[in-house]
MARBA-802046 format. One record per residue (C-alpha): residue number from 1; residue in one letter; x, y, z. Coordinates in steps of 0.5 Angstrom, whole numbers, plus 2048, in hexadecimal, padded with zeros to 3 digits. Layout:
% MARBA-802046
PT num residuo  c1  c2  c3
PT NUM       a   X   Y   Z
...
This chain:
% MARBA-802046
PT num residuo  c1  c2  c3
PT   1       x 7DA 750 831
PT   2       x 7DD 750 839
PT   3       x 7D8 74E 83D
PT   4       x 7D5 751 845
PT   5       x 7D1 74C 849
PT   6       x 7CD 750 84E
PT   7       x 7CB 74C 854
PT   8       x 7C6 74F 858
PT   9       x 7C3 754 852
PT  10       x 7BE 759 853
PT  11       x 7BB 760 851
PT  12       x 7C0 764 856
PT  13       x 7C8 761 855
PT  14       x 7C8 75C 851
PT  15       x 7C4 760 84C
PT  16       x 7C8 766 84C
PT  17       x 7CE 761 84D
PT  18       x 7CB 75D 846
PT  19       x 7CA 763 843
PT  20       x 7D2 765 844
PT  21       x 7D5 75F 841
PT  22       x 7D0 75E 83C
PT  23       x 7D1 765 839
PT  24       x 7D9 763 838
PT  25       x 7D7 75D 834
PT  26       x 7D6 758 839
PT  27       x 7D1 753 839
PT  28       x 7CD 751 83F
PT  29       x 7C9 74D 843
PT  30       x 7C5 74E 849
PT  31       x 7C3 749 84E
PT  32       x 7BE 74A 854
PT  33       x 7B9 746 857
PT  34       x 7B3 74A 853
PT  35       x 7B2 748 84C
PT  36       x 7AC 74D 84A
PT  37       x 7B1 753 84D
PT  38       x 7B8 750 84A
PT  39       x 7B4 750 843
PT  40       x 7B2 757 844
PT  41       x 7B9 759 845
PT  42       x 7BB 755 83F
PT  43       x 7B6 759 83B
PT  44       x 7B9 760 83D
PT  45       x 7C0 75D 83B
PT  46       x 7BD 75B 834
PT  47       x 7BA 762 833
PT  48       x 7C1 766 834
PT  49       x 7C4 760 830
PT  50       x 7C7 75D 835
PT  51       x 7C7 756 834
PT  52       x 7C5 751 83B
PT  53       x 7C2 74B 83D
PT  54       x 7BE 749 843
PT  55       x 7C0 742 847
PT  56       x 7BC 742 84D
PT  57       x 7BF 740 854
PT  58       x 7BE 740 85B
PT  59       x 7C4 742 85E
PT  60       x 7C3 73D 864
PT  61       x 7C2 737 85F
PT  62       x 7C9 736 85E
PT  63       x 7C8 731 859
PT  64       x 7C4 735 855
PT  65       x 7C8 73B 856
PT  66       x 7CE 736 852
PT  67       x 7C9 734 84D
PT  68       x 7C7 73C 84C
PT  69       x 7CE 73D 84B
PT  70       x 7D0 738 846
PT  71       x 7CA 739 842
PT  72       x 7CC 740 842
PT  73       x 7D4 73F 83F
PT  74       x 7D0 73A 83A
PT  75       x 7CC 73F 838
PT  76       x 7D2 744 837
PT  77       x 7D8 740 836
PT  78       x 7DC 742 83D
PT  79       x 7DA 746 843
PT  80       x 7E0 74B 843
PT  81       x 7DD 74F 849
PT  82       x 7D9 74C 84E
PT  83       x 7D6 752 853
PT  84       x 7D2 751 859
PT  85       x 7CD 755 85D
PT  86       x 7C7 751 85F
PT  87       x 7C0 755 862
PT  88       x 7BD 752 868
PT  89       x 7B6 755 866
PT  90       x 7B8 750 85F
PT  91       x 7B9 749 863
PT  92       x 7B5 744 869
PT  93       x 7BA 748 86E
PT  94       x 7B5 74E 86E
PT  95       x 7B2 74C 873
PT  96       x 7B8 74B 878
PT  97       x 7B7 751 87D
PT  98       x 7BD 756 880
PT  99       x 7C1 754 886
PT 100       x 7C5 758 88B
PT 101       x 7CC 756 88C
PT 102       x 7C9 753 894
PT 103       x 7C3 751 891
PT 104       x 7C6 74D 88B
PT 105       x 7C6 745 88C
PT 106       x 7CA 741 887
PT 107       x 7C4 73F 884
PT 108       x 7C3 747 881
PT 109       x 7C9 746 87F
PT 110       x 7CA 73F 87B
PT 111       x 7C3 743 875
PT 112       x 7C8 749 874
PT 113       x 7CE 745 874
PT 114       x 7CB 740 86D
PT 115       x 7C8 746 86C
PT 116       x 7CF 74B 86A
PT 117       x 7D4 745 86B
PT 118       x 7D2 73F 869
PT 119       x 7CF 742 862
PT 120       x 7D6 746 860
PT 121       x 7DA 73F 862
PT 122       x 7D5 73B 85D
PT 123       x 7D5 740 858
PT 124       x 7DC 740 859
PT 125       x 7DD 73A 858
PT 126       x 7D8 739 852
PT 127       x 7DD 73F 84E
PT 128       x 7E4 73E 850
PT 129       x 7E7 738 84E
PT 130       x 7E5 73A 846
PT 131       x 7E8 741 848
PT 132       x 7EE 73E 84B
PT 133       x 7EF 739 843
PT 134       x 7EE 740 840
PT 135       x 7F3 744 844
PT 136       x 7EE 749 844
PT 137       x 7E7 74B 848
PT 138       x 7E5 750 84E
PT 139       x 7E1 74F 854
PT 140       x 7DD 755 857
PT 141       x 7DA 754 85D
PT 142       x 7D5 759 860
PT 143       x 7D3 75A 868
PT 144       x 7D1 760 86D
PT 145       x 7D6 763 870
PT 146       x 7D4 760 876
PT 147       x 7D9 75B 874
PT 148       x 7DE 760 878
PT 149       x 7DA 765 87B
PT 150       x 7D5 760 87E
PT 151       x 7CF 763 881
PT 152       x 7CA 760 887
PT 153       x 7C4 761 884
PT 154       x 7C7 75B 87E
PT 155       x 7CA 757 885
PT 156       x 7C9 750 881
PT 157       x 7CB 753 87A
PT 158       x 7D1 756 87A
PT 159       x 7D5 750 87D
PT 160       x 7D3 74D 876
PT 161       x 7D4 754 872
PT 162       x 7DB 754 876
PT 163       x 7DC 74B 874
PT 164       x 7DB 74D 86D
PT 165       x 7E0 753 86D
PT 166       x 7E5 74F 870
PT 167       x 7E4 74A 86C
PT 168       x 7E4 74E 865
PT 169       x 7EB 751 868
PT 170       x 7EE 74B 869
PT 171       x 7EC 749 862
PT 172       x 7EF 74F 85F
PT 173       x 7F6 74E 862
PT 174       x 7F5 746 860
PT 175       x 7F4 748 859
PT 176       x 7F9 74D 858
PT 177       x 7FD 74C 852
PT 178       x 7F9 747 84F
PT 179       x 7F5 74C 84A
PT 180       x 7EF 74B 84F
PT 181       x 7EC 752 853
PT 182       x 7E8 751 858
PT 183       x 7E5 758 85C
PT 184       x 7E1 759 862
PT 185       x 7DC 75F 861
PT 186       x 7D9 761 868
PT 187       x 7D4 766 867
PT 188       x 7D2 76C 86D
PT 189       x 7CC 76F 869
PT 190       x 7C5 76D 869
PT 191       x 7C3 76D 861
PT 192       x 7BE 770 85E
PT 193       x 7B8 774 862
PT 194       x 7B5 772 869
PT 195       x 7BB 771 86D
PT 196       x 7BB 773 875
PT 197       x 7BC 77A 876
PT 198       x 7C3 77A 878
PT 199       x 7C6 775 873
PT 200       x 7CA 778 86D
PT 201       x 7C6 775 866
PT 202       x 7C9 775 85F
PT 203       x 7C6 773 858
PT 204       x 7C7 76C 856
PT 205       x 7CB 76F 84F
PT 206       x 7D0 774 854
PT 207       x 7D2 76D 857
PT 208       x 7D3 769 851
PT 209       x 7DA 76C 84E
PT 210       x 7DE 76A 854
PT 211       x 7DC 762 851
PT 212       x 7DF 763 84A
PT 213       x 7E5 768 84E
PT 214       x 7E6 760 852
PT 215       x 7E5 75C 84C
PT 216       x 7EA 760 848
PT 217       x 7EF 764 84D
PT 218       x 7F0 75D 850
PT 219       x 7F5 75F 856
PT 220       x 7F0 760 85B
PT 221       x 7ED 75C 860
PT 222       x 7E8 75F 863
PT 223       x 7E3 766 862
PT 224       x 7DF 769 866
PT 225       x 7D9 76E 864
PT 226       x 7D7 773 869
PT 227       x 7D3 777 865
């Protein structure tokens, strides 16, 4: 059976991605730093007959995060898609605060930087070499769309959004014509109830089908989700 790792898994996109992917027969693994909630995603999985593996991780650990991946392609013979999209809530970063672009030091801005770029590389660099010995594979990344529209209140957190977008993009031109899709998903929306008042939301499940459109279209290098 092929195979999803979702680096960054939780009960919002990475469920509704999991359940996407699952549906059409994948098998997947879901790694995140909380064993208690990823085992109660995996529980979810089993009962709609998805099958799914838990491999704890902190993003921010990048050995372990390696150690996760590997596992995981052991568990399923290969990772034929890689999908990233870590929640600060889910990881130590949680207690960085938000800077505006005046009020931002470098040091606001490092945290962010291993938090969304850091990650994506090691997880990257974890998959890829397989998915080039195979000819095959795909490499979704998820970011806000902050990457390209970048706003004040996220003064330290867009640089890192838009280091990842950049990075994603230059991956994707790299890997034309090797077999290999990589994407870039920048979202515009807040998902699921208690957002601000003036940002646009959207469910989880409305979002998903653009990672599979991704997967199997494989002639895009971005898409953006407004709502």
């Amino acid at each position: 059976m092929p195979s999803i790792a979702i680096v960054g898994a939780g009960p919002g996109m990475g469920l509704a991605i999991a359940r996407t992917f699952g549906s059409r027969g994948y098998d997947v693994a879901l790694i995140a730093r909380n064993r208690a909630k990823l085992d109660d995603l995996v529980a979810r999985l089993t009962a709609e007959g998805i099958t799914a593996a838990a491999f704890p991780a902190d993003v921010l650990h990048h050995d372990a995060l390696t150690q996760a991946l590997k596992d995981a392609a052991t568990r399923f013979g290969g990772i034929d898609v890689l999908e990233h999209s870590p929640s600060p809530g889910n990881g130590s970063i949680n207690s960085m605060t938000l800077t505006s672009p005046s009020q931002t030091g470098p040091s606001d801005v490092q945290g962010w930087i291993d938090f969304l770029l850091h990650s994506a590389i090691t997880a990257t660099q974890a998959v890829l070499p397989a998915m080039r010995e195979a000819g095959a594979g795909t490499l979704l990344f998820t970011n806000g769309a902050g990457s390209i529209d970048p706003i004040p209140m996220l003064g330290n957190v867009n640089p890192a959004q838009a280091a990842l977008r950049n990075w994603a993009l230059n991956l994707h031109k790299e890997l034309a014509g090797t077999g290999i899709q990589a994407a870039h998903v920048a979202i515009g929306a807040w998902i699921g109830a208690g957002g601000p008042p003036e940002v646009p939301t959207a469910e989880a499940e409305d979002i998903a089908p653009l990672y599979w459109d991704l997967h199997t279209q494989r002639d895009e290098a971005e898409r953006v989700f407004t709502g």
